[in-house]
Structures are given as C-alpha cells and as structure tokens.
C-alpha positions in Angstrom: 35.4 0.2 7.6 36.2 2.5 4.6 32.8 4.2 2.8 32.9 1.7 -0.1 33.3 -1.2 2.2 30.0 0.2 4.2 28.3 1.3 0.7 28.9 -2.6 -0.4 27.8 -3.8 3.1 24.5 -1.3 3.2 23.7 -2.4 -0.6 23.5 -5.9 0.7 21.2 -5.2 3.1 18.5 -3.7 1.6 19.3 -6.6 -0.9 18.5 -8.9 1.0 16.2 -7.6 3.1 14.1 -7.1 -0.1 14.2 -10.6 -1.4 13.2 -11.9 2.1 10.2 -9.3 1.6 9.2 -10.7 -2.2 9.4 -14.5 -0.6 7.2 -13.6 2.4 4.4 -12.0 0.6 4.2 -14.9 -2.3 4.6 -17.5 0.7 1.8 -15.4 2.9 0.0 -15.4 0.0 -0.7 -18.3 -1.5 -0.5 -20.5 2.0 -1.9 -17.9 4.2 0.1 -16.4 7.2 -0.5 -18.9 9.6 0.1 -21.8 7.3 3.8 -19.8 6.6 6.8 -20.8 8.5 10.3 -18.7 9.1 11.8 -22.0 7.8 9.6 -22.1 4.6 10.7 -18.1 4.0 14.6 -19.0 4.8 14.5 -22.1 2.6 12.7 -20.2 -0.5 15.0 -16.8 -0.2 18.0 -19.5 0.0 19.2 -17.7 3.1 19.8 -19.5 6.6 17.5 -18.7 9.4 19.7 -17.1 11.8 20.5 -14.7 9.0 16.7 -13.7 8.6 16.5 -13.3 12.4 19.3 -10.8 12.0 17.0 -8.6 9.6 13.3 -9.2 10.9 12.7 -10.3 14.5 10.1 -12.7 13.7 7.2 -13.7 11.5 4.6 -10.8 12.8 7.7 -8.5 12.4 7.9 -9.0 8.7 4.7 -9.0 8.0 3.8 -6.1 10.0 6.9 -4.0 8.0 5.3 -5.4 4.7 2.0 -4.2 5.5 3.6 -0.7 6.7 5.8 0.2 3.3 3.0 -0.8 1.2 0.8 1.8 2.9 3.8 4.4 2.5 4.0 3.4 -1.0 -0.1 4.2 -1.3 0.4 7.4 0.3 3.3 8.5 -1.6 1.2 7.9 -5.3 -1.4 10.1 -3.6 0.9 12.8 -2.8 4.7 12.5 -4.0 5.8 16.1 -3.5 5.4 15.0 0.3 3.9 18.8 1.2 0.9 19.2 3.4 -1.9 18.9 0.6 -3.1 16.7 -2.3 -3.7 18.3 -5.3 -6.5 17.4 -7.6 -3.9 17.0 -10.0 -2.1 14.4 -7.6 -5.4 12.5 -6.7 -6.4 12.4 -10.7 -2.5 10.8 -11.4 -3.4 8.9 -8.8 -6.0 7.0 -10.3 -3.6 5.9 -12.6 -0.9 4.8 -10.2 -3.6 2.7 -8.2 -3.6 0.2 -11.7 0.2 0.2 -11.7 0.6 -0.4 -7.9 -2.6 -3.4 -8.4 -0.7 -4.9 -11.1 3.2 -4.9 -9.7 2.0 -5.6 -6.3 -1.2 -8.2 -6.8 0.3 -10.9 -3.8 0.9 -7.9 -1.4 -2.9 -6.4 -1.9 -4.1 -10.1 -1.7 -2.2 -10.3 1.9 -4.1 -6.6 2.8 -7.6 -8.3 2.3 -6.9 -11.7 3.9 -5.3 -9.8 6.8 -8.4 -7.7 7.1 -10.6 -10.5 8.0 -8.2 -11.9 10.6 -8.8 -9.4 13.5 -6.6 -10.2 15.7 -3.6 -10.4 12.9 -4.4 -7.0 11.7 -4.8 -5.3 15.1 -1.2 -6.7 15.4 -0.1 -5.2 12.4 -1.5 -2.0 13.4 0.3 -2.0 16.9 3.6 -3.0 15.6 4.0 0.3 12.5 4.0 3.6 12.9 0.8 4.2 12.9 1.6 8.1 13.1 2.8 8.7 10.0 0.0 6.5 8.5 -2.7 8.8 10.0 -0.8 12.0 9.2 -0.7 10.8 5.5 -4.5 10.1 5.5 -5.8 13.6 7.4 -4.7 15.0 4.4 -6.6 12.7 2.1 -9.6 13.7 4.5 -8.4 17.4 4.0 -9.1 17.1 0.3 -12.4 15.9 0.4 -13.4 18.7 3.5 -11.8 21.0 0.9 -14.0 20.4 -1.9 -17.1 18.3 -0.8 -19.9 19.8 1.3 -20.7 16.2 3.3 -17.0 15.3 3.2 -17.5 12.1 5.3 -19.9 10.4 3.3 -17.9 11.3 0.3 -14.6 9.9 1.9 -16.4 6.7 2.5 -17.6 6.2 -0.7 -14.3 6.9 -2.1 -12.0 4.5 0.2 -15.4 1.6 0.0 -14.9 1.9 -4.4 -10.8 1.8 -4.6 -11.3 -1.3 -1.9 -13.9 -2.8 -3.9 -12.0 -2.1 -6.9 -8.5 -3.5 -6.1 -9.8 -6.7 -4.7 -12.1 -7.1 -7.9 -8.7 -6.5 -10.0 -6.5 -8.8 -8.3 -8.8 -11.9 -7.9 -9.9 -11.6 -11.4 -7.2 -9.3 -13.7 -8.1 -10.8 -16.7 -11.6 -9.7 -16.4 -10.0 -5.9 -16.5 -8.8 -4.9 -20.1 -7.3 -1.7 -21.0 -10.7 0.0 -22.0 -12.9 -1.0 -18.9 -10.3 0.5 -16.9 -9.4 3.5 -18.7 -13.2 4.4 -18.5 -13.5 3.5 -14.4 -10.6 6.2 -14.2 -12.8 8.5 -16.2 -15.5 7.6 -13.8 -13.5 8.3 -10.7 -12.4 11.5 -11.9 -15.9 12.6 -12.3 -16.9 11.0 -8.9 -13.8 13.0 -6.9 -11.9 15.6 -8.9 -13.1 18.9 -7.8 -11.9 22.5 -7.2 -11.8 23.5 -3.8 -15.1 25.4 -2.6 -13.6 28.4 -2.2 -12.2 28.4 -5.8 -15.6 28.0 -6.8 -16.9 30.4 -5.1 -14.6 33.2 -6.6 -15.2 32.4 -9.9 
C-alpha cells in the first residue's frame, strides 16, 4: 500500500469513526442509552452494521470511548501545554473554554449527567477507559488547588460541585444564559479560584 493510498485509507477512518461518534451521542441523547440500538446508529450514520462492528466492538464500547475523549478534551482546555502543572493563567482561559466546550458539545454533556445516575452504566464506562491517564490529568487539577488554597479539599469540591452545577444548568436551559450573565459568572469564578501559589505570596 503506497503512503497516499494509507493517508486516504487512515483519513477515512477517523471519518468515519467520527460520524458514528456525532450519531451515537444525538441518538444516546435524546432516546437514552438503553432505548439506543447498533441498528438505529448504523441506519442514521448511513453505514452498514458490520462496518460499525469493524470500528467499535459494541454499544458500551462506543459509549464508553465517547465518554473517555470528552474527558481528554476537558483536560486538555485545563492544561494544553500538556506539562505537569496548571497555570492560573490556564485555569482562568479555562473558564472561557468551559462555555465553548458547553455550547459545541451540549448532547455529549447531557449523555455525562444521564450516565451519572445510571450506576451501573457509568461504573462500566469507567472500567472500559483508561482511567490512568484520566486521574493523572486530575492530580494536577488537585495540585493547583494544594498549591494555592490552605483547605485544598474543600476548595476542590466546591470548585468541581459549581462547573457541574453550572454545565447542566447551561445545557438544559441555554437560552436562559446571555452573553452578560455569563461573562460576569466567569468574573465570579476567577475571583472564587485564581490565586498565586502560597509560596509566591509569601515572598512578596
């Protein structure tokens, strides 16, 4: 196979392994997991179902691979230079990244929450990803906040309990969120969590 021939065939692939993605997230969605066949997600993607097999081994396989890239995708807004700390420059951008994921990603944040109250679907989920790379990525979201708060837990949670509370508030009811209310919860969260790191302080 000459390299063009494999460029073509590898384009393809993520092709269509990305359309199968978009289709299982609306379907999931808006019918629920359960309620979701593989011959509703073959039908909509206009693909055959033998040739979805050939990309995702099942239903819980897809769903577990969209739940994994989407909490890559969090990660990487938090810190995109990939290094071993977050910045309070990179967790104030953030903030701002957060609304753009929301509002490009709404079905696949809708999935998160409904998947959260199904136990046994999202204990699934977690077995089937890496879950190592996931809790690499978030030590050093805990590292920020032991960096800069004196009772870092408690601070932790009431930053993960506010972006929850947040994102499922946006993507049931967007059109309750104009461009003012959120500029001024950004403000807000930037007062709540942007600090130098103790230390720093302590020099100055």
């Amino acid at each position: 196979m000459s390299p063009r021939i494999k460029e073509n065939f590898e384009k393809i692939r993520r092709e269509k392994r990305a359309l199968i993605i978009e289709v299982a997230v609306k379907l999931f969605s808006e019918k629920g997991f359960h309620a979701t066949t593989v011959d509703m997600i073959s039908r909509k993607a206009g693909i055959s179902k033998g040739l979805l097999y050939n990309y995702y081994k099942s239903k819980e396989d897809l769903l577990a691979q969209i739940m994994y890239e989407l909490s890559l995708e969090l990660m990487d807004l938090m810190n995109p230079d990939h290094d071993n700390e977050i910045t309070s420059s990179e967790m104030k951008d953030f903030f701002t990244f957060l609304i753009d994921l929301l509002k490009r990603k709404t079905d696949h944040i809708k999935l998160y929450f409904e998947l959260s109250l199904k136990n046994d679907i999202y204990k699934f989920v977690s077995q089937q990803v890496d879950i190592e790379q996931i809790l690499k990525e978030f030590k050093l979201i805990k590292k920020y906040f032991e960096e800069r708060f004196e009772n870092s837990e408690t601070e932790l949670t009431i930053f993960i309990s506010v972006l929850k509370g947040f994102a499922l508030e946006f993507v049931t009811s967007p059109d309750s969120f104009e461009d003012q209310r959120i500029e001024n919860f950004k403000n807000r969260l930037v007062d709540l969590f942007i600090r130098d790191k103790k230390e720093e302080v302590r020099r100055i």
